[in-house]
N, C-alpha and C positions, 0 to 999 in steps of 0.2 A: 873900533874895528876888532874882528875875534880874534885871537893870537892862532899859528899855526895850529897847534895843539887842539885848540877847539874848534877847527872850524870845520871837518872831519863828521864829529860828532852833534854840534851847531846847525850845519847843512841838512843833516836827518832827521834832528828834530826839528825843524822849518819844514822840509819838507813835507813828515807828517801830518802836521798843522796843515797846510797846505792842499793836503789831499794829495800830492806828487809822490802815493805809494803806488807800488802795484798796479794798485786798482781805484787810483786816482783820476782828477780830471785835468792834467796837465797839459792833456797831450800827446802824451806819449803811446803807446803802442804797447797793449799790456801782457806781459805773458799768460800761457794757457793756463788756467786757472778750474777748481773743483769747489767743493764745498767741505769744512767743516762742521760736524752738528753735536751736540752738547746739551748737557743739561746740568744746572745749579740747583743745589738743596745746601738747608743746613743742618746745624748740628742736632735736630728733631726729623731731619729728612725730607723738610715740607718746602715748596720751591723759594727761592730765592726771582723776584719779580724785578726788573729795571736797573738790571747791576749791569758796568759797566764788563764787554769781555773783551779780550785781543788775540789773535792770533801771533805769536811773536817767532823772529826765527833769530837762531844763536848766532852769534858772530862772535870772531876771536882764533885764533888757533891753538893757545891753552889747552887740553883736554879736561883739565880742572877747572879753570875760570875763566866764564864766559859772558857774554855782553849777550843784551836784549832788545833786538829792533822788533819793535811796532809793526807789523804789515797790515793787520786789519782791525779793524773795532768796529762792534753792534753793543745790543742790548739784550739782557733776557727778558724773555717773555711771561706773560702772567702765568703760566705753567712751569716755569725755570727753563724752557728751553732755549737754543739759540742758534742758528744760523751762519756764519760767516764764510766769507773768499777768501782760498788759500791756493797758492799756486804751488807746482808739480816742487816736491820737497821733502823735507824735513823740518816738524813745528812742534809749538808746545802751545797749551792754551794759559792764558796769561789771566787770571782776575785781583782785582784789586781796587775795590769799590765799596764809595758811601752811598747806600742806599734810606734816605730821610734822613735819619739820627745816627746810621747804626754802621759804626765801620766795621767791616772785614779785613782779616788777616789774609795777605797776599795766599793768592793760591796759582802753583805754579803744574798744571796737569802734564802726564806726558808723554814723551815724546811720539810723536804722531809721523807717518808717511804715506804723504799726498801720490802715488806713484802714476796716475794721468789726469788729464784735461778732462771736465766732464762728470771727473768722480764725483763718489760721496763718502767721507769717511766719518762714523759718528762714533766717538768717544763714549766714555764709561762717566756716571756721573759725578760731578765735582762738588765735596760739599765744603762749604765756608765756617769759617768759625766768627762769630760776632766780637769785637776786642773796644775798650773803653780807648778811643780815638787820644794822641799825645798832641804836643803843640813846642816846637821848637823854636825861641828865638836867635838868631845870630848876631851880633854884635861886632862889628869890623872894626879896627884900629889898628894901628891910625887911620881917618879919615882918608880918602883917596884925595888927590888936589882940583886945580881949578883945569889943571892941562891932562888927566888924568881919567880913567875909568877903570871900574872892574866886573870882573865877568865871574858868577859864582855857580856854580853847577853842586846839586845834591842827587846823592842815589842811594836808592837802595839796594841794599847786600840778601839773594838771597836763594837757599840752599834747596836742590831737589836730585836726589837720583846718586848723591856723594861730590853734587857739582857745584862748585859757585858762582854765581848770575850773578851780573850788575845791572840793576835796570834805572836808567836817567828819570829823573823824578820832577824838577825843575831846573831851567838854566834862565838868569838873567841877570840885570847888570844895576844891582841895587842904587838906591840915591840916597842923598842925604839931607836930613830934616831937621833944621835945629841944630844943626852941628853934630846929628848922631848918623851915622850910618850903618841900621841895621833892619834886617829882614826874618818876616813870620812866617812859619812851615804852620798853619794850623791843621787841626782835624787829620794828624798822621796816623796811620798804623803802629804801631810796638814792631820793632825790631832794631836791625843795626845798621845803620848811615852813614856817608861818606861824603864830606864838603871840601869841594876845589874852588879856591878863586887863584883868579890870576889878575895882576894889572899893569895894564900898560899905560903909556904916553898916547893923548890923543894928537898929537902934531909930531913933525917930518915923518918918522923911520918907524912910529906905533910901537916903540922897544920894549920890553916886558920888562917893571922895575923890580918887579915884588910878586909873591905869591904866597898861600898859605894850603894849609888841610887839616883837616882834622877826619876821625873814626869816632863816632858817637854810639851809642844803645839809649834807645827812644822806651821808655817803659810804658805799660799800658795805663794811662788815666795822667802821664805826668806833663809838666811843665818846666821845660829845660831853658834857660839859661846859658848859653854858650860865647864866651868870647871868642873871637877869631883875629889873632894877630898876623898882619902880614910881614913877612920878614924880607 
């Protein structure tokens, strides 16, 4: 079961998977909503085809450090352009996509306002830089036990406007193999990262025993090695 702590941030990202954004099929009842429009090029200016985009809105009340929820995702188009639903707001376009072989470096465009239902606001274009993709192993110890789980969440840290984003990258609840208990970030981006695990008891009260964290820099082309002690 998630701890407090996570279940917050756990929920949303469910939910996104889910489809229960916005402009999801949950059910619900979605707000009035417009379009954002956009176009990908790279560092030659020529488009950027099948990259993944998002529209994301800040959350947090920091004015310096803010968090990044997910509200929408499409694709670019054979021309770089792209599409998406944004409802009546404040947004930033979010990309951070492997496209075949070829990572890109997070690009955070910005800040945008949706001001009615219906609109269309089309942005300035965004170009990406191509980065030699990293690969993070983590390493947990001690082992979590037989009545026991842990929950590890990684993000990335990242800078636009004098601001600092966090944006959820993976959350889930590693196993162990062989008596090891460790997990692979492959094909990351170069930049700076952030690993939480927490572990609780899985029977009565779900009590939290232990936790850990660590602040990483992920280099471009490298292969990290990371122990993660939980205390």
């Amino acid at each position: 079961m998630p701890r407090p702590l996570l279940r917050p941030l756990l929920s949303g990202l469910l939910l996104a998977v889910l489809g229960c954004t916005p402009h999801g099929d949950c059910g619900c009842t979605p707000p009035p909503s417009g379009t954002a429009q956009g176009r990908l090029v790279d560092a030659q200016g020529q488009p950027v085809a099948g990259a993944e985009v998002c529209v994301v809105t800040m959350t947090g009340s920091d004015p310096v450090h803010q968090g990044l929820y997910v509200e929408a995702k499409g694709s670019s188009r054979a021309d770089g352009t792209f599409d998406l639903p944004a409802v009546v707001g404040r947004h930033r376009i979010l990309v951070r996509a492997r496209v075949g072989g070829t990572v890109f470096l997070p690009r955070l465009g910005p800040e945008f306002e949706l001001k009615a239902a219906g609109t269309l606001v089309a942005g300035p274009d965004l170009d990406l830089t191509a980065a030699v993709p990293a690969t993070l192993t983590v390493a947990i110890t001690p082992v979590h036990g037989a009545q026991q789980e842990d929950a590890l969440l990684l993000e990335q840290r990242l800078q636009a406007d004098g601001i600092e984003f966090t944006l959820p990258i993976a959350s889930l609840k590693p196993a162990i193999v062989a008596g090891i208990e460790s997990v692979v970030f492959a094909s990351q981006p170069p930049g700076t990262y952030a690993l939480s695990l927490w572990r609780s008891e899985t029977t009565g009260t779900h009590a939290n025993v232990g936790s850990a964290k660590a602040t990483l820099t992920l280099a471009e082309g490298a292969a990290l090695d990371l122990p993660l002690p939980v205390q």
